[in-house]
C-alpha positions in Angstrom: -25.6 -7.3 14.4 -23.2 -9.8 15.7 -20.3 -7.6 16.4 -18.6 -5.5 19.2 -17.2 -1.7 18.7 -14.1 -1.6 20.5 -12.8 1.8 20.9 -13.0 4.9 23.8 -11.6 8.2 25.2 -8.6 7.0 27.2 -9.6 10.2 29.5 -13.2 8.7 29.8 -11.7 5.8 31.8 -10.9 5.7 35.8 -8.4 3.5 35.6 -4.8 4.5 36.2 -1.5 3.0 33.7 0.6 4.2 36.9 -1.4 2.1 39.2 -0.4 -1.2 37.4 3.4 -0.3 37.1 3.5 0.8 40.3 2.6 -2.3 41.6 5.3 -4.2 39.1 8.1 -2.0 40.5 7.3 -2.7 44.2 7.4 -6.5 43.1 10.6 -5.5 41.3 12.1 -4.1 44.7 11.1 -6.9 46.5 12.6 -9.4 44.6 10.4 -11.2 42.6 10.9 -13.0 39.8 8.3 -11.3 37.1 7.1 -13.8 34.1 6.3 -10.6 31.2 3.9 -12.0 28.6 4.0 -8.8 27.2 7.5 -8.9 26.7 7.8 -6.7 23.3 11.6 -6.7 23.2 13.3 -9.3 20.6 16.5 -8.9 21.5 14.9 -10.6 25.5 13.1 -13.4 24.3 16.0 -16.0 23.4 16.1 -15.6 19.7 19.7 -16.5 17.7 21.4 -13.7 16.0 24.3 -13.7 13.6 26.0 -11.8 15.6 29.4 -11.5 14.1 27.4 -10.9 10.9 25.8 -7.8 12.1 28.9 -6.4 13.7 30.8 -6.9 10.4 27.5 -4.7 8.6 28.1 -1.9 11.3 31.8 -1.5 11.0 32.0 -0.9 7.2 35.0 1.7 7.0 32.2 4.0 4.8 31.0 4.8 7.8 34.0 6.9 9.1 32.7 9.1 6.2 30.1 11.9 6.4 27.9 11.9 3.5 24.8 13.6 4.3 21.7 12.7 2.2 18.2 14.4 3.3 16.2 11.3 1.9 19.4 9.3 3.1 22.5 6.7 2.1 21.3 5.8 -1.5 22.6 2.7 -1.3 20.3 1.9 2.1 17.7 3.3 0.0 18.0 0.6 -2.6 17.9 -2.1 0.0 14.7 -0.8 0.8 13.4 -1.2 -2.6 14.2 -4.5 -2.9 12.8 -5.5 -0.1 9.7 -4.2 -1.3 10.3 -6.3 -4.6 9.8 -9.4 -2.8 6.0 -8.5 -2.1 5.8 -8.0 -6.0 6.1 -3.8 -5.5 8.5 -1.6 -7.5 8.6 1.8 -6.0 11.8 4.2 -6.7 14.3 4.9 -3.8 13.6 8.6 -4.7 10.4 7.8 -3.1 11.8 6.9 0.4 13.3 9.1 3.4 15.3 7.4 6.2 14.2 7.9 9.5 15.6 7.2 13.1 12.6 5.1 13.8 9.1 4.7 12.7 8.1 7.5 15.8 10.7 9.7 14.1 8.8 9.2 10.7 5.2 10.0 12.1 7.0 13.4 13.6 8.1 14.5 9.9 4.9 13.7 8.7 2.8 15.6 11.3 4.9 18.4 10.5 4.5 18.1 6.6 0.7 18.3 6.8 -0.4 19.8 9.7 -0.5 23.3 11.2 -0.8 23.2 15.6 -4.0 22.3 16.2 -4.9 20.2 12.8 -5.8 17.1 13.2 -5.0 13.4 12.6 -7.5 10.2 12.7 -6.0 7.2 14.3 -7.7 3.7 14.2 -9.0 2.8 18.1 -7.9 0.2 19.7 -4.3 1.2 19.0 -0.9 1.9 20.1 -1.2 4.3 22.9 2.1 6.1 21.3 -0.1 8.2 19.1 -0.9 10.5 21.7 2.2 11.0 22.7 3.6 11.9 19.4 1.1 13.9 18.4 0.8 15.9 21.5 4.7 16.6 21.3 4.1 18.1 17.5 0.9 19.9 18.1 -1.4 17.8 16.2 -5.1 16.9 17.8 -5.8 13.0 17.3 -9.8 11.7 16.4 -10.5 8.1 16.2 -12.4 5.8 14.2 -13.5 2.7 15.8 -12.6 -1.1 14.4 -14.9 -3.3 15.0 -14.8 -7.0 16.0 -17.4 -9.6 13.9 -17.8 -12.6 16.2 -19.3 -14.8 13.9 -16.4 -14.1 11.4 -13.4 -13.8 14.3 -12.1 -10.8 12.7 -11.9 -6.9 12.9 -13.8 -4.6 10.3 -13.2 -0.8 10.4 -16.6 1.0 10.7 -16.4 3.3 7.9 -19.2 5.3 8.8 -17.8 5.9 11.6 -14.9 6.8 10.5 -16.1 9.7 8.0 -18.4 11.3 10.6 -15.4 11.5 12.1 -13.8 14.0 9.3 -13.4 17.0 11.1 -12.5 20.7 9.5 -9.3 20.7 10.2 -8.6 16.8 9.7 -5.7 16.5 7.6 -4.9 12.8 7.3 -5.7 9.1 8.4 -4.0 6.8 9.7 -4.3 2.9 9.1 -1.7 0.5 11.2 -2.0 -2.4 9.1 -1.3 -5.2 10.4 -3.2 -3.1 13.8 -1.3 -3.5 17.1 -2.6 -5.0 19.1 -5.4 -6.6 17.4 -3.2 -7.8 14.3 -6.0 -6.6 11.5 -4.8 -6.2 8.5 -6.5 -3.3 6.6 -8.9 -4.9 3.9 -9.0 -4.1 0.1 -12.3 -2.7 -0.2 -11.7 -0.7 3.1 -8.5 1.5 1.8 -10.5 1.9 -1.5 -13.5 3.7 0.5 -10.9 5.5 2.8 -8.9 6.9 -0.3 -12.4 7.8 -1.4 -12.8 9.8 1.6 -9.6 11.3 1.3 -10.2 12.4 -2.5 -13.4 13.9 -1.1 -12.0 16.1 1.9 -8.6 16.7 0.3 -7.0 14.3 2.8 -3.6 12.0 2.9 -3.3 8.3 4.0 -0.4 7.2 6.4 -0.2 3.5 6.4 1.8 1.9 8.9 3.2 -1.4 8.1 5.7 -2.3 10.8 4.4 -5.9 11.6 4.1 -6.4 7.7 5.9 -9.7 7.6 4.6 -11.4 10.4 1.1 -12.8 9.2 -0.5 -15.6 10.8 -0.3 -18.9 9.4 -3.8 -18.9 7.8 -4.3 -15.4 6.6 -5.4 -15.1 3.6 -2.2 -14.1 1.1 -4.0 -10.9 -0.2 -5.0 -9.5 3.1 -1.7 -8.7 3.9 0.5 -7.3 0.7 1.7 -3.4 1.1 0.4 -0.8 0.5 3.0 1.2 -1.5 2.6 2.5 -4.6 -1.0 3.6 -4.3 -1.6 6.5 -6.4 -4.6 7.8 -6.0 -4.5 9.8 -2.8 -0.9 11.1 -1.4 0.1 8.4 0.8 3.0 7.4 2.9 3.9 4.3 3.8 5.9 3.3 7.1 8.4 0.6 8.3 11.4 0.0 9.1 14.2 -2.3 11.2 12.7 -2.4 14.8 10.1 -5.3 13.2 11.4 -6.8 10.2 14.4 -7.8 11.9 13.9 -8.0 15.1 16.9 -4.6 15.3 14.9 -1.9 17.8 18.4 -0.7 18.8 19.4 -0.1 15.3 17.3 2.8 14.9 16.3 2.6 11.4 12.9 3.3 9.9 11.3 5.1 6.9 8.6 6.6 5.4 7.6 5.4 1.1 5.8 7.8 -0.7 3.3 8.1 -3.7 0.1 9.9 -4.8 -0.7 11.6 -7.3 2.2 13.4 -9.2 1.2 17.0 -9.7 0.8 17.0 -6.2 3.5 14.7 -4.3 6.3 16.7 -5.9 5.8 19.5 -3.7 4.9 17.1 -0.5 8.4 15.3 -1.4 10.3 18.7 -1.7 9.3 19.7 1.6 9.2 16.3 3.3 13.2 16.6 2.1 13.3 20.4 3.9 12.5 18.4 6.9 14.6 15.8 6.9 17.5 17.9 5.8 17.2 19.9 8.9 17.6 16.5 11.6 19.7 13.8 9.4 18.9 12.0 12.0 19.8 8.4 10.9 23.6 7.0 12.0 26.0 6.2 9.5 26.6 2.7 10.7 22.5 1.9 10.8 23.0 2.5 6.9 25.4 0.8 5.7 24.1 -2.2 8.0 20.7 -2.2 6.3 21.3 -3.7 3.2 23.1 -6.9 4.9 20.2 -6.6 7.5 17.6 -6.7 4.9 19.0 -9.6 2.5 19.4 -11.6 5.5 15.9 -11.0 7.7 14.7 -14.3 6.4 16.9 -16.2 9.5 15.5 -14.0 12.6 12.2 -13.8 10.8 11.6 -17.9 10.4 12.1 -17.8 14.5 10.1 -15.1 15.3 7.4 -16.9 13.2 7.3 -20.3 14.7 7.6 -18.5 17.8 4.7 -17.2 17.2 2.3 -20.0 15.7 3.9 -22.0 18.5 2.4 -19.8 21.3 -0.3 -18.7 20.2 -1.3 -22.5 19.3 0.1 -23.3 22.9 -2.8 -20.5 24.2 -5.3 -22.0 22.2 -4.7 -25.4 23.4 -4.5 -24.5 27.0 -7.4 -25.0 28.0 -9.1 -21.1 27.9 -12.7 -22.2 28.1 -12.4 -24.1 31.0 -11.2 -20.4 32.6 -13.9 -18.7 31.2 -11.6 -16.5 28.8 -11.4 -16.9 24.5 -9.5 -15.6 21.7 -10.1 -13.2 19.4 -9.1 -13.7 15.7 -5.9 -13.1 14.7 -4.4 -12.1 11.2 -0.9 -10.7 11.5 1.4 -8.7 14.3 3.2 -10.1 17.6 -0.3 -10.1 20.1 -2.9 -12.6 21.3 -6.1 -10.9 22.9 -7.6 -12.9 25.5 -11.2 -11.9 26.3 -12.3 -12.9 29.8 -15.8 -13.6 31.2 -15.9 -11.7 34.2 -17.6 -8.5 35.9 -14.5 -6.9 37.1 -12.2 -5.0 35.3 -9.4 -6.0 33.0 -7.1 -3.7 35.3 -8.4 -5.8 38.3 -7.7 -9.3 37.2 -4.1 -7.9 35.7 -3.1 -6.4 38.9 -4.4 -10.0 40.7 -2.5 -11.7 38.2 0.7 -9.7 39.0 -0.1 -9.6 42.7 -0.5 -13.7 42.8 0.8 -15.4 40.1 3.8 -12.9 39.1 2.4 -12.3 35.7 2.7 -9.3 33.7 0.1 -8.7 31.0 -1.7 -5.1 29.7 -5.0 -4.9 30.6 -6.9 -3.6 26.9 -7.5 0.1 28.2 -4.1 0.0 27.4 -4.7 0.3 23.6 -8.4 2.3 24.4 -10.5 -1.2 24.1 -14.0 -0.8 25.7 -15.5 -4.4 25.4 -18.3 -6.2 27.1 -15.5 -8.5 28.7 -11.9 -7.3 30.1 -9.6 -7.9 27.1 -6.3 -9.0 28.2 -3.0 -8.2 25.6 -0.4 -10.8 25.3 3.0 -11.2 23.7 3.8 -13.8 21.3 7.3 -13.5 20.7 8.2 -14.9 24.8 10.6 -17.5 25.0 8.3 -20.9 25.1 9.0 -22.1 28.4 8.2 -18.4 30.1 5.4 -18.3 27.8 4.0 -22.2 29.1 4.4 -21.7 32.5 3.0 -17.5 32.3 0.0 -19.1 31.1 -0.8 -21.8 33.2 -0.2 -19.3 36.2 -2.5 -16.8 34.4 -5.2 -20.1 33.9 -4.5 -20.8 37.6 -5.7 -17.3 38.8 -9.1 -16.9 36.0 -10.2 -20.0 37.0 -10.3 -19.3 41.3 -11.4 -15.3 40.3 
């Protein structure tokens, strides 16, 4: 079988996260002038922003108002829903609860369906902010492995895998679709078997779709529609702001629900006792979201060909000759670089920041075990940081 499993205990590894950083901050004291190609903040990488449009969306005088909502502002609400009219979906704004932030949403949820000590599967490789979040509300985290196809450049979930994994006290499963950082989106016949599994074990599905919009070029159309709406397993859908338009600071996310109706009334009753008791979200990240929303198209197009532009620059830059490849791509704001090498993809980052002033995450970062170091790159850097962060990078593989 042509294919590599790519997932581990983060406490099974010897490497140390602090280790890395530490070495950035001493650089940082000293001086030097860093190149991040893992730069994950939009508002740094030299994108255009109508600025005087988003201030006038903030400074409605509505705002000066207190109108508390558990599932929040209905009119925010509706902006929502048509957004998710334009990927042919028609889901009530009954169905939605605003959020501070996607992190904010996972919290409610883990509280909704699990007791301390229940537990949550989460896909592996992943964001390492699962573990954090969970940790913070109680809930134990299992893993189910995805699973990269050479021959087809593109990653699979291993389904058996992934219902051995079922404990007794699993409660739900988690999909991040498109995956960060391998940009995987989940695959139709895959969320048909996993809402299978669910039916089976009385589970729910939380679908996490925060680098929705941002497919690759030549993904295939289908691969990468939402999720919302599925009925046949409760199931809660998440986005919000921070991605679609490039707003982390606006604080804005939310969580779509659906399932089956004899039992999502109750979940949405007490989903709304939860909510009820934060009303988190800020007036003024409300009545901005509908402007936001209507006009994501502009910030969207550049964060696009920013992108394609990058990650075609990587591809042309001459990898082979530097012993490193790609992996397939299909969505999200991440290149993976696998590198030929026997050391370890912390060594070669920390040489790379050591020489060459170049930040990159080495995979362990996101719990990928690989025959080869994996290294995780940004997409979204400004062009010429991005040119030159890679020929330095080239530079360094090719005398290692």
């Amino acid at each position: 079988m042509n294919s590599i499993k790519m997932f581990s205990k983060r406490s099974s590894w010897k490497s140390d996260p602090n280790r890395l950083m530490a070495q950035l901050e001493r650089l940082r004291s000293d001086g030097m002038e860093i190149i991040h190609l893992i730069e994950t903040n939009p508002t740094r990488c030299g994108l255009i922003y109508d600025t005087e449009g988003i201030c006038r969306a903030v400074s409605k005088n509505n705002i000066l108002q207190y109108r508390p909502n558990p599932k929040g502002d209905p009119e925010c609400r509706r902006a929502v829903q048509s957004y998710y009219e334009t990927f042919g979906k028609h889901v009530s704004a009954d169905q939605m609860f605003l959020t501070s932030s996607t992190s904010e949403a996972y919290s409610f949820l883990f509280k909704l369906l699990c007791d301390p000590g229940d537990q949550i599967l989460v896909p592996k490789p992943s964001y390492p902010l699962f573990d954090v979040l969970a940790t913070l509300d109680d809930v134990t985290l299992a893993s189910y492995p995805l699973v990269y196809c050479q021959k087809d450049a593109e990653w699979r979930i291993d389904l058996e895998a992934l219902y051995d994994a079922i404990g007794h006290r699993c409660k739900g499963i988690v999909i991040v679709s498109p995956n960060n950082p391998t940009g995987s989106y989940v695959k139709a016949e895959e969320i048909e078997r996993i809402e299978a599994y669910c039916e089976r074990f009385g589970l729910c599905l939380i679908i996490d779709e925060v680098f929705l919009d941002f497919d690759a070029v030549d993904c295939d159309p289908s691969s990468s529609m939402t999720c919302v709406g599925r009925s046949r397993v409760p199931t809660f859908v998440l986005s919000g702001l921070s991605k679609i338009c490039a707003l982390p600071q606006m604080k804005l996310g939310w969580i779509v629900t659906s399932g089956p109706d004899g039992l999502m009334q109750e979940m949405n009753d007490r989903l709304e006792w939860i909510s009820d008791a934060y009303l988190s979200v800020s007036a003024s990240a409300q009545a901005a979201a509908p402007w936001l929303l209507s006009e994501r198209g502009g910030i969207q197009d550049q964060l696009k060909a920013r992108i394609e532009r990058n990650h075609r620059a990587l591809s042309q830059s001459g990898l082979t000759d530097s012993k490193a490849f790609l992996y397939g791509r299909e969505g999200g704001w991440y290149a993976l670089l696998g590198v030929h090498s026997s050391t370890s993809d912390e060594a070669i980052c920390c040489r790379l920041l050591e020489e060459q002033h170049v930040m990159v995450h080495p995979g362990y970062f996101y719990d990928i075990e690989a025959p080869d170091p994996v290294l995780v790159i940004s997409l979204i850097c400004a062009a010429d940081q991005f040119d030159e962060g890679i020929q330095r990078m080239l530079r360094c593989l090719r005398s290692g």
